[in-house]
TITOR-328174 format. One record per residue (C-alpha): residue in one letter; x, y, z. Coordinates in steps of 0.5 Angstrom, whole numbers, plus 2048, in hexadecimal, padded with zeros to 3 digits. Last residue first. Layout:
BEGIN
AXYZ...
REM end
This chain:
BEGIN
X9308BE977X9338C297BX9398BE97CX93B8B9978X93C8B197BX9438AD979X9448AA972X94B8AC972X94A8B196CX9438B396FX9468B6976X94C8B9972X9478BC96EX9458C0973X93E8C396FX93B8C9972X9338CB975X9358D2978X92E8D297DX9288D697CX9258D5984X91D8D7987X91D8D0988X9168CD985X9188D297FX9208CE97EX9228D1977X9298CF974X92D8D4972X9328D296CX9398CE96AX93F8CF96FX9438CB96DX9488C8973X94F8C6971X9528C4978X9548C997DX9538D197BX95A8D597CX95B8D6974X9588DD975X9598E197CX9548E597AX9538E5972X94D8E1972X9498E6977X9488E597EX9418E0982X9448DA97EX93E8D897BX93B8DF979X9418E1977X9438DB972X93A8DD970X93B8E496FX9428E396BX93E8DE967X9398E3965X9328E1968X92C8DF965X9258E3965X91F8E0968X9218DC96DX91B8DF972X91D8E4977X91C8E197DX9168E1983X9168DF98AX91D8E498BX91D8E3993X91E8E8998X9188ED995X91D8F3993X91E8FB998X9238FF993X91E904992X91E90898BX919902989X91490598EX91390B98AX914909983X90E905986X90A90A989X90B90F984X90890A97EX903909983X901910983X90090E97BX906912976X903917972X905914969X90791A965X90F91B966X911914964X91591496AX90F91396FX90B919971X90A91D977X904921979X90292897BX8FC92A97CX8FA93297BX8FB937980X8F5939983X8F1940982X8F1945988X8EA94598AX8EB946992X8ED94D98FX8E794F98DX8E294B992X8E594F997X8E3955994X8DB952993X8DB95299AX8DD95899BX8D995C997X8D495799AX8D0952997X8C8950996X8C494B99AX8C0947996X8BB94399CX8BB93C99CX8BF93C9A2X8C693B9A4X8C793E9AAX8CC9449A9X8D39459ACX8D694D9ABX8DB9519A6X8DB94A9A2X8E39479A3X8E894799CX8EC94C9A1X8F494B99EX8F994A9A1X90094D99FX90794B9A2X90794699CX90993F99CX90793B995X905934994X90893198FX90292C98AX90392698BX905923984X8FF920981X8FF918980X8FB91697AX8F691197DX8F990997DX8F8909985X8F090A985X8EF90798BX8EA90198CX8E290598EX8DF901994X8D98FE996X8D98F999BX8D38F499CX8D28F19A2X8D68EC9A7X8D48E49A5X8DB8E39A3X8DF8E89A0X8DB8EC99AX8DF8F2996X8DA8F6991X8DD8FB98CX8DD901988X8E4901984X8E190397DX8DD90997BX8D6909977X8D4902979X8D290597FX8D28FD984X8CA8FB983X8CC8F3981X8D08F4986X8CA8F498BX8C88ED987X8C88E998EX8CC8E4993X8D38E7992X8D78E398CX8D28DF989X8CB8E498AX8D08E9986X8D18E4980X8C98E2980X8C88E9980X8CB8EA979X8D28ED976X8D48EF97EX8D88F6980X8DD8F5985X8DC8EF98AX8E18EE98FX8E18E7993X8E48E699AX8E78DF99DX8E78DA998X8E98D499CX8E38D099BX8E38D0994X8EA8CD994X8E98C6993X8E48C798EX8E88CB989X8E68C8983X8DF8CA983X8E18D1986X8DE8D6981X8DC8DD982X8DC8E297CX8E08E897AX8E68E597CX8EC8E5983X8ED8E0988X8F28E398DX8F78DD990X8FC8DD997X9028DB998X9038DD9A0X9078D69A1X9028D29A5X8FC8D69A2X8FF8D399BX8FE8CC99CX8F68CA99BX8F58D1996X8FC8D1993X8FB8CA992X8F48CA98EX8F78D098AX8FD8CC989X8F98C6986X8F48CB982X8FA8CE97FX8FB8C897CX8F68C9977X8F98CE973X8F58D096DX8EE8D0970X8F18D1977X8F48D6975X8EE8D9971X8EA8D9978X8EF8DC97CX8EE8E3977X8F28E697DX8F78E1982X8FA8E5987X8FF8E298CX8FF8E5992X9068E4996X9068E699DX90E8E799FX9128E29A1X9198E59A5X9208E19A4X9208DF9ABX9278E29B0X9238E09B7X9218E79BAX91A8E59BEX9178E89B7X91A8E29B3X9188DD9B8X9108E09B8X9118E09B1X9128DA9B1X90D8D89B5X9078DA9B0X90A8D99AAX9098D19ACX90C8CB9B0X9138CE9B2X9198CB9B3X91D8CF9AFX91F8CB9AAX9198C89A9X9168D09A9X91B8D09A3X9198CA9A0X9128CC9A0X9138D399DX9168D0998X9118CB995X90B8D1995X9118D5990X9128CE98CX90B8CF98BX90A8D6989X9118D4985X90E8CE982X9078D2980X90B8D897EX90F8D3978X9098D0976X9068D6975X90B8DA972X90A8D596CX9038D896AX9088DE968X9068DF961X8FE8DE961X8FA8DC967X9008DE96CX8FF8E696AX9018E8971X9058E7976X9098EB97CX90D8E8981X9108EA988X90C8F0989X90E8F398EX9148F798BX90E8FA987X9128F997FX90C8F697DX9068F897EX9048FD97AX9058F7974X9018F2978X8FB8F6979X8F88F4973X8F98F496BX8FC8ED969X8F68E896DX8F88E3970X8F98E7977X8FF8E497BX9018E8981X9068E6987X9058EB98DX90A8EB994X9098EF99AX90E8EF9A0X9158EF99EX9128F3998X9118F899DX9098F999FX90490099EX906904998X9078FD993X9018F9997X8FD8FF995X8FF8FF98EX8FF8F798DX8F78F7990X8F68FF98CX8F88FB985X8F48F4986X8EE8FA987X8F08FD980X8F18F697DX8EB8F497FX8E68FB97EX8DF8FA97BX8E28FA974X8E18F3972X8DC8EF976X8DF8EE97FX8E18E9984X8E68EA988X8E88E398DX8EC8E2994X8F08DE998X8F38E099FX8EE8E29A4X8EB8E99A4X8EE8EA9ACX8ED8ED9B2X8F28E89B5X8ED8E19B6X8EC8E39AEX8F38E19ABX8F58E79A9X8F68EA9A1X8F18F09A4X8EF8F399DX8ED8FC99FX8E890099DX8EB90799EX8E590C9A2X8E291199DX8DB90F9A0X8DA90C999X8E090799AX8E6908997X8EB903994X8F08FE994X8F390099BX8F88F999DX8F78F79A5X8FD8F19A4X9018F49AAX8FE8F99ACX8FE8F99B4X9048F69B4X9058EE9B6X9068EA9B1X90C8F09AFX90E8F69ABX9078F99AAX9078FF9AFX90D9029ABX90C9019A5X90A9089A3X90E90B9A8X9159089A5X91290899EX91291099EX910911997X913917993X91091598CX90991498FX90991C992X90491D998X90391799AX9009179A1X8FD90F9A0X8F691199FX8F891799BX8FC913995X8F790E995X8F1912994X8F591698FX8F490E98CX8ED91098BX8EF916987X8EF91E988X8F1921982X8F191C97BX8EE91697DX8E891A981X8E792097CX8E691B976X8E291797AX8DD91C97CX8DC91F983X8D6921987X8D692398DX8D5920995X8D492399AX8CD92699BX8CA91E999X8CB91C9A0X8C89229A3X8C292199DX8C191B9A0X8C191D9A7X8BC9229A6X8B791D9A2X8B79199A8X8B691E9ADX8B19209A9X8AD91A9A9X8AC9169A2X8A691399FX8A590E999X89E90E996X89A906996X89A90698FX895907989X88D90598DX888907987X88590E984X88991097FX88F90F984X88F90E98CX89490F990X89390D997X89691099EX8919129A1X88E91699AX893918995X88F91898EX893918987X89391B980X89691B97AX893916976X88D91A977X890920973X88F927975X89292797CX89A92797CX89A92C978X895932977X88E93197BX88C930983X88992A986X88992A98EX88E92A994X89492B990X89B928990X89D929988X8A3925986X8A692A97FX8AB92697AX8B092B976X8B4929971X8B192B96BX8AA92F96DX8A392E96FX89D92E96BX89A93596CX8A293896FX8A5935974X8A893B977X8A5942974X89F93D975X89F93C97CX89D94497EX897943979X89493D97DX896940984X89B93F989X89B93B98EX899933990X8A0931992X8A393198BX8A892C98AX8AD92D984X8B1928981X8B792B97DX8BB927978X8C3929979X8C492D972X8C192E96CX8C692D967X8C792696BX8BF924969X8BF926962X8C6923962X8C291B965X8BD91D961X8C191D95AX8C591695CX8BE91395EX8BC912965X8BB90C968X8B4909969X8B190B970X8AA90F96DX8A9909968X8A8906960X8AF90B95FX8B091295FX8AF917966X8A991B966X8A9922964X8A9928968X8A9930965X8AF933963X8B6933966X8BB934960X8BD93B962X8BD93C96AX8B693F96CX8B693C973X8BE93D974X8BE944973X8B7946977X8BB94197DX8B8946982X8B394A97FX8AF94497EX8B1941984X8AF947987X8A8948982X8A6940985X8A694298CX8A9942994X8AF93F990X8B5939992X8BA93798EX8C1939992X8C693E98FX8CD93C990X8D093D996X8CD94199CX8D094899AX8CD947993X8CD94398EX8CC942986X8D093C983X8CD935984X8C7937987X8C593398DX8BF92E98FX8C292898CX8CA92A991X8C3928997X8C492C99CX8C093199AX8BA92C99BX8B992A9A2X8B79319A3X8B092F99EX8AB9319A3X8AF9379A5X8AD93999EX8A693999FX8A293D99AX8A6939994X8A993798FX8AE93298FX8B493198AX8B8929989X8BE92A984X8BF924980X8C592197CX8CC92597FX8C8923986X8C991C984X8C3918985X8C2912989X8C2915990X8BF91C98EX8B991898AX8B8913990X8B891A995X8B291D990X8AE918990X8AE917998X8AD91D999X8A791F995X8A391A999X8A591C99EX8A392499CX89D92099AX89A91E9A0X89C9249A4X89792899FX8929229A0X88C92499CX88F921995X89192298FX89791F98BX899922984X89E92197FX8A192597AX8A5924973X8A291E972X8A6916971X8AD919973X8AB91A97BX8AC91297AX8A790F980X8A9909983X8A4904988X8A890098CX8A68F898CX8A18F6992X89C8F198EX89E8EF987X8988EE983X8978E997DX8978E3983X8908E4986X88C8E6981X88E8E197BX8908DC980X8888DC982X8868DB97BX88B8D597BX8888D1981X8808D397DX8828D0977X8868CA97AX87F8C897EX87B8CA978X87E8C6973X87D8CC96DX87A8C9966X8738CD967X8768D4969X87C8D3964X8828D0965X8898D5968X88F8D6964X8948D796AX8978DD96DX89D8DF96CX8A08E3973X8A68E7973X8A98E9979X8AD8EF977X8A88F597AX8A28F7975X89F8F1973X89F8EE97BX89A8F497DX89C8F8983X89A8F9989X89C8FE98FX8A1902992X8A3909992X8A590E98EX8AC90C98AX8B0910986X8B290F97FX8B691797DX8BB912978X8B890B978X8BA909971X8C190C972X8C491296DX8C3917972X8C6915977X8C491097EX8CB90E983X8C9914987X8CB91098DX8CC90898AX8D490898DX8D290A993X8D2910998X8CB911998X8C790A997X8C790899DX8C490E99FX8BE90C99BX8BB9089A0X8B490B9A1X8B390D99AX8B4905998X8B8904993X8B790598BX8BB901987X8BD8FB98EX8B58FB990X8B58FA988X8B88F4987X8B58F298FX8AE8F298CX8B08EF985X8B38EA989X8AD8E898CX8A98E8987X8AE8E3983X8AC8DF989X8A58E0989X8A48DE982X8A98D8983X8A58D5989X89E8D6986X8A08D397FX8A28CD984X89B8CD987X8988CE980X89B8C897EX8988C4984X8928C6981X8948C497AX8958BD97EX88F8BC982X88B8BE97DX88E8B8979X88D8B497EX8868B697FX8858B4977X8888AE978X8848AB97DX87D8AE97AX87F8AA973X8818AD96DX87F8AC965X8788AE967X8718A8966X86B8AB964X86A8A795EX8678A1962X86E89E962X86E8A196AX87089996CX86B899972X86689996BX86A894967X86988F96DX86289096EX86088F967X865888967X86188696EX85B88796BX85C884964X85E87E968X85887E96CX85587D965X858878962X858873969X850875969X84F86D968X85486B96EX85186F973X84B86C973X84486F973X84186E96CX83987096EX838873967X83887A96AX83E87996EX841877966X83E87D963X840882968X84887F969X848880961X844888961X84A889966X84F887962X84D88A95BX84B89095FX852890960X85688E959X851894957X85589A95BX85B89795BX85B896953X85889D952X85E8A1956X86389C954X86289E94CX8628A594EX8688A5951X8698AC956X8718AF955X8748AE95BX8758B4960X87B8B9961X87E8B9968X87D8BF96BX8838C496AX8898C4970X88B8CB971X8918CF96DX8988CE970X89B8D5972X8A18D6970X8A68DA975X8AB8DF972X8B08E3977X8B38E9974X8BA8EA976X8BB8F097C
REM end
C-alpha cells in the first residue's frame, strides 16, 4: 500500500493585543475629570441650561464613543464574529483531516488483511497463486500475524504531520483542546492486525495458564507460516510431551524432512524431547557456517537482506522455527539454541511460567496469553488469533498435496502448458488427433463451441474463456488484458491462441493479432493456420501495416453482412442455423481480434479507435470480436463500447490504482512477481477467479517411450502403516523394494530447429503440427503485402491464369500487364494492366 500523507493544520493563535498608547492613556484619564470638574463648576454656580453645558456634554459623548469603540489600548485586531468563524472553519478543517485518516486507516486495514489473512480463512489461500509466495530475500519473510489490536499511525503507511502548535499562553483554547483530542484519537489505528517478524530475536516466549489456550494460539501462528512460506524456505518442528497434540501436523510437507524417511514416507519433525531433536538432525544443527544469531542488516527487523545474508542464510538450509511445548531443560535446549540462540533457527516457547534461555531472557521477547488477550511489556498487544484443530487439520491436509518446485524445473520437465496437453488427452503434440480435438466444437450448437482453456486453476481445474453470449452460459464477447511488463500478457495471449488452435477448426475460430511492440507474440504466432494475420513493430518499420489491417478487419465485418444479405439472414447467428440445416454456405467462423499495447496504437493510429467502436457495436452480429490488451487501463476514447466489455484479465499490476481499474481492488497488485502468468479473470458481478496462463513457449520435451515388460516389480511396503508422528524404521523388504524402485530416469530430450543450438517451444510443435493438416479458414482475410515485385513471366501468368507460352499469340487485343494492385478492404490483389486499344480510341481502361 502507497503511503497516505495528511497534514494537520495548526490551531488558531489568540488575536495579538495593540500596543498600549501612553499619551491616550493620560489624555483620557484628565480630558474627564476636566468634564466633570466642568459640569461640577457650573451646577455649583446655579447654571442649569442645557445650552451653557453644551462643551462639556460634547465631551461626554466623544468620551463614551472612544470608549464603545475599544481605542482605549485594549482593543484586538479581530472581533467576536470573525474569531467564532474562523474556529468554525479550522474545526471544520479537522472533520475532513478526520475523513482522510480514517479512510487511509481503512485501507491500511484491508492492505494488510490481504498480506497477512486472517487465520480462519486461510483455505482460500492454499491452492492459489499467493500460497508460499514469501522468500528469503522479501521484506516480510517468516512475518506472521498474532492477533488484532492498535497500531500507531507512525509505524503503518499512514503518515500523519503534525502542525507547530503556539505556546500555552498564545494557544486559542477551543482549537487547542479540538487538536489535542485529534492527536489522541486519530494517531492509533483500532483493529489492524499485529505482525511479529521471528527475524527480530532468535526466540519468543508466550506463557500462559491455559495449555489449551496456547496451543490455539500456536495453531494459528504456524498454519499462516506454512501457508505463506514454501516448505524449501522454512521447516515447522515441535517439541513435546503430547504428540497426539500435534497429529495435525504431520501432514503438513513443513513438518517433514527433505531426505531422511522411514516406512511412512519422509521423516515427520516432531520430538518428546530437545536431546532427540538434537540427535535427530545433529548434522544439520552444527552445519558449517551456522553461528550464533544476529539480527538482520537495515534500520529495521523486516528490511531486505543484503546479498551476503540472503547466501549465509541459503548455505544454512530451509530456516527452522522451533516450538517448545514447555518440555525439557535449560542445559538440554542450549545443545540447540545455544546461550544467545543461533543462525537460522527461531524458538516459540509455550509455557505456564518465566523460564530462563531463549525466548525469555529479554523483555522484548515476552508475551502473556490470558482469555484470549496478548499482553506485551505489561500492556494490551492484540486480541491473540486462534484456531481449532479441526481447522488446522484441513489446512494441512490440503497443504499435503502440494510440492514445491522451481521455475527452472517447471519450463523445462513438466510445465503449465503439460497441463494443456493431459487435460485435452494428448499424449504427443506432433501427432494430434484434430478430428477428436474439434470434435465438440464444430458448431453453434456443440457443448464447447467457443469454450477456450487458457490456463489452470489452484484446484488443477482448466480455467476456461467462454466467448458466448451470456444467456447461453457464456463470458459475453469483448474483453480487456491488463497487466505491467513481465507479468505474462503475451504468454497468456500465447495460451488463448493456442487453446483455440487445439480445440476448434479454423472453419470455426479465427485470430488476428497486432502488438505495437517488435519482440511479442506476434512472431510465435504466425504460421498457426488459425491465425489470420500476425503484426508487429507497427510503431517504427511496419507502422503502414496498420492501416492495411484496419481496412481488411474492416472489409472483413462489410463482407460477412452481405453474405448474411444474400442469404437472407439477419445476423451469424440464423445463418449458421441455415448453414447447419444443410444450405450450401460459406461457413463464418468466430473472428478475435487481438490488439496488444491498444494504448499506443491508439496514439500512433487514431482510426483504430473507430473500428474498435464498430467491432464492439456491430461485431456480435457477425461474430467479430475484440480483446484489449495494456499494462494499464484506459477507455476514455472507447466510451461508446465500455458497456460492452464483458469480462476483464488482470495480470500482475504496476500500482493499486491499475488493479482497483480493471477488477475493483489492488489484489494484482500482490499477483507473485517471481514467475509470470498468474492471473485474475472477472465476469461481471461474479467473484474473482484466480488462475496461471499455460506455459506454452516452455522447451518441448520429447515424451518419453514407455517400456512393456513381463516383469512387475513390487515397489509397495511390506504392509499399510497410520501416518503418525512416530519414526517408524524400514524392513529388509522395505528397504529392497526401494532398491529397485530407485532406477535413475532417462534424461530429457529436446528438439532443435535447424541451426542446431536453439530448442524448439511446445508451441513450436503444436504449430508445425497444425500446419501439416489441410484444414484452412474459408476465407483469406489477410494478404501477403506487395513487398517484393513480380518477374514479368509471374505476372503474364498470373493474369492469364497459364504461363506466357501457352497457347501464345492466341490473347485478344493488346493488354499489359503492368503490376498487382492491392485491394486490403476486399481481401483481393488483382493484375492492374494497360489495354492500349481502349486508351488509343479514348475508350474506358479496365482496372484502373
Amino acid at each position: 500500500m502507497p503511503p497516505a500523507r495528511v497534514a494537520v493544520a495548526p490551531p488558531l493563535a489568540l488575536p495579538e493585543r495593540e500596543p498600549r498608547n501612553i499619551l491616550l492613556m493620560i489624555a483620557l484619564p484628565a480630558l474627564l475629570v476636566g468634564i466633570i470638574g466642568t459640569l461640577v463648576v457650573m451646577y455649583t454656580s446655579g447654571v442649569r441650561s442645557l445650552q451653557s453645558g453644551f462643551f462639556p456634554m460634547i465631551g461626554l459623548i466623544g468620551f463614551g464613543a472612544l470608549m464603545f469603540s475599544g481605542r482605549m489600548g485594549r482593543g484586538r485586531r479581530i472581533s467576536w464574529g470573525e474569531q467564532e468563524k474562523q474556529r468554525r472553519m479550522y474545526l471544520r478543517q479537522l472533520d475532513d483531516d478526520r475523513d482522510e485518516v480514517q479512510r487511509a486507516a481503512q485501507e491500511q486495514r484491508h492492505s494488510q488483511l490481504f498480506v497477512h489473512g486472517d487465520p480462519q480463512e486461510l483455505d482460500t489461500v492454499i491452492g492459489g497463486p499467493r500460497m508460499w509466495e514469501r522468500r528469503p530475500a522479501d521484506a516480510d519473510f517468516l512475518d506472521v500475524r498474532l492477533g488484532i489490536g492498535v497500531q500507531s499511525t507512525a509505524d503503518s503507511a499512514v503518515s500523519l504531520q503534525w502542525p507547530e502548535v503556539p505556546v500555552g499562553e498564545e494557544l486559542e483554547p477551543v482549537t487547542g483542546r479540538a487538536l489535542r483530542d485529534f492527536i489522541l484519537e486519530q494517531s492509533k489505528i483500532r483493529g489492524i492486525g499485529k505482525v511479529l517478524s521471528l527475524r527480530s530475536r532468535p526466540g519468543f516466549s508466550f506463557v500462559g495458564d491455559d495449555p489449551g489456550e496456547l496451543h490455539s494460539f500456536m495453531r494459528a501462528v504456524l498454519c499462516s507460516l506454512a501457508v505463506y512460506h514454501s516448505p524449501n524456505e522454512i521447516k515447522l518442528m515441535v517439541v513435546t510431551r503430547h504428540p497426539e497434540l500435534w497429529s495435525w501436523l504431520v501432514w503438513l510437507p513443513h513438518n517433514q524432512h527433505d531426505e531422511m524417511f522411514d516406512a511412512c514416507g519422509l521423516r515427520r519433525l516432531v520430538f518428546t524431547s530437545p536431546t532427540e531433536l538434537e540427535d535427530a538432525l545433529d548434522s544439520e544443527l552444527h552445519r558449517k557456517g551456522r553461528g550464533p544469531w544476529a539480527p538482520p542488516s537495515g534500520s529495521s527487523p523486516t528490511t531486505m537482506l543484503s546479498p551476503m545474508e540472503a547466501a549465509s542464510g541459503a548455505a544454512l538450509g530451509p530456516h527452522w522455527v522451533i516450538v517448545d511445548d514447555n518440555v525439557g531443560t535449560p542445559d538440554q535446549w542450549e545443545g540447540i539454541t545455544g546461550q544467545k540462540g543461533m543462525a537460522g533457527i527461531t524458538v516459540l516457547r509455550l509455557a505456564s511460567r518465566l523460564g530462563i534461555g531463549v525466548g525469555f531472557s529479554d523483555e522484548e521477547d515476552r508475551f502473556a496469553l490470558r482469555e484470549g488477550r496478548l499482553r506485551h511489556r505489561d500492556a494490551f498487544y492484540a486480541v491473540a488469533d486462534m484456531l481449532a484443530e479441526s481447522t488446522a487439520d484441513r489446512y494441512a491436509r490440503g497443504l499435503a498435496r502440494w510440492s514445491p518446485m522451481s521455475a527452472g524445473e517447471l519450463s523445462e520437465t513438466d510445465s503449465q502448458g503439460g497441463e494443456l496437453l493431459r487435460a485435452l488427452g494428448i499424449t504427443d503434440p506432433r501427432r494430434l488427433d484434430v478430428d477428436r480435438l474439434w470434435a465438440e466444437s464444430r458448431g453453434r450448437g456443440d457443448p464447447k463451441w467457443a469454450v477456450v482453456p487458457v490456463g489452470v486453476k489452484p484446484g488443477g481445474e482448466l480455467q476456461h474463456v467462454v466467448l458466448r453470449a451470456k444467456d447461453f452460459g457464456g463470458f459475453g464477447f469483448h474483453s480487456v488484458v491488463i497487466g505491467t511488463s513481465g507479468s505474462g500478457k503475451s504468454e497468456y495471449f500465447l495460451s488463448l491462441c493456442n487453446g483455440i488452435a487445439l480445440t476448434h477448426s479454423p472453419e470455426t475460430f479465427i485470430v488476428i493479432f497486432v502488438d505495437m511492440k517488435f519482440e511479442s507474440a506476434a512472431q510465435d504466432l504466425e504460421g498457426l493456420p488459425h491465425v489470420a494475420g500476425s503484426l508487429s513493430n507497427l510503431g517504427k518499420d511496419d507502422r503502414h501495416l496498420a492501416e492495411r489491417m484496419r481496412k481488411a478487419v474492416d472489409g472483413e465485418i462489410a463482407r460477412r453482412y452481405r453474405l448474411f444479405k444474400d442469404a437472407g439472414a439477419r445476423d451469424a447467428n440464423e445463418y449458421e442455423e441455415m448453414r447447419l440445416a444443410g444450405r450450401d454456405l460459406e461457413p463464418v467462423p468466430i473472428l478475435l481480434v487481438i490488439i496488444d499495447e491498444y494504448l499506443e496504437l491508439f496514439h500512433n493510429h487514431p482510426e483504430w479507435i473507430d473500428l474498435v467502436i464498430h467491432i464492439g457495436q456491430e461485431g456480435r452480429g457477425c461474430n467479430v470480436f475484440f480483446t484489449l490488451g495494456g499494462q494499464r487501463l484506459d477507455l476514455s476514447s472507447l466510451s461508446k463500447v465500455k458497456s460492452n466489455i464483458a469480462f476483464r484479465v488482470a495480470l500482475r499490476a504496476e500500482t493499486a490504482e491499475d488493479s482497483r481499474d480493471v477488477i475493483g481492488n489492488d489484489a494484482a497488485l500482490h499477483l507473485p512477481s517471481k514467475e509470470a502468468g498468474y492471473g485474475l479473470l472477472k465476469v461481471g458481478p461474479r467473484e474473482l477467479e484466480q488462475f496461471r496462463c499455460f506455459y506454452v513457449s516452455a522447451p518441448f520435451v520429447v515424451p518419453k517411450k514407455v517400456v512393456n515388460t513381463d516383469a512387475t516389480v513390487d515397489v509397495s511396503f511390506t504392509q499399510p502403516r497410520p501416518l503418525t508422528w512416530e519414526y517408524q524404521p524400514l524392513s529388509a523388504e522395505d528397504n529392497a523394494a526401494l532398491a529397485d524402485a530407485d532406477a535413475p530416469d532417462e534424461p530429457d530430450e529436446f528438439l532443435y530447429h535447424a541451426d542446431g543450438f536453439k530448442k524448439k517451444k511446445l508451441l513450436d510443435v503444436i504449430r508445425e503440427s497444425l500446419a501439416s493438416h489441410p484444414a484452412r479458414a474459408p476465407h483469406q482475410i489477410w494478404l501477403p503485402p506487395l513487398e517484393v515485385g513480380e518477374t514479368a513471366d509471374a505476372l503474364v501468368e498470373r493474369w492469364r491464369g497459364k504461363p506466357w507460352w501457352v497457347d501464345y499469340g492466341q490473347n485478344p487485343g493488346l493488354v499489359i500487364p503492368v503490376g498487382i494492385e492491392d485491394f486490403p478492404e476486399d481481401h483481393a490483389q488483382r493484375v492492374h494492366v494497360i489495354d492500349t486499344e481502349m486508351d488509343a480510341t479514348g475508350g474506358p481502361a479496365r482496372h484502373r
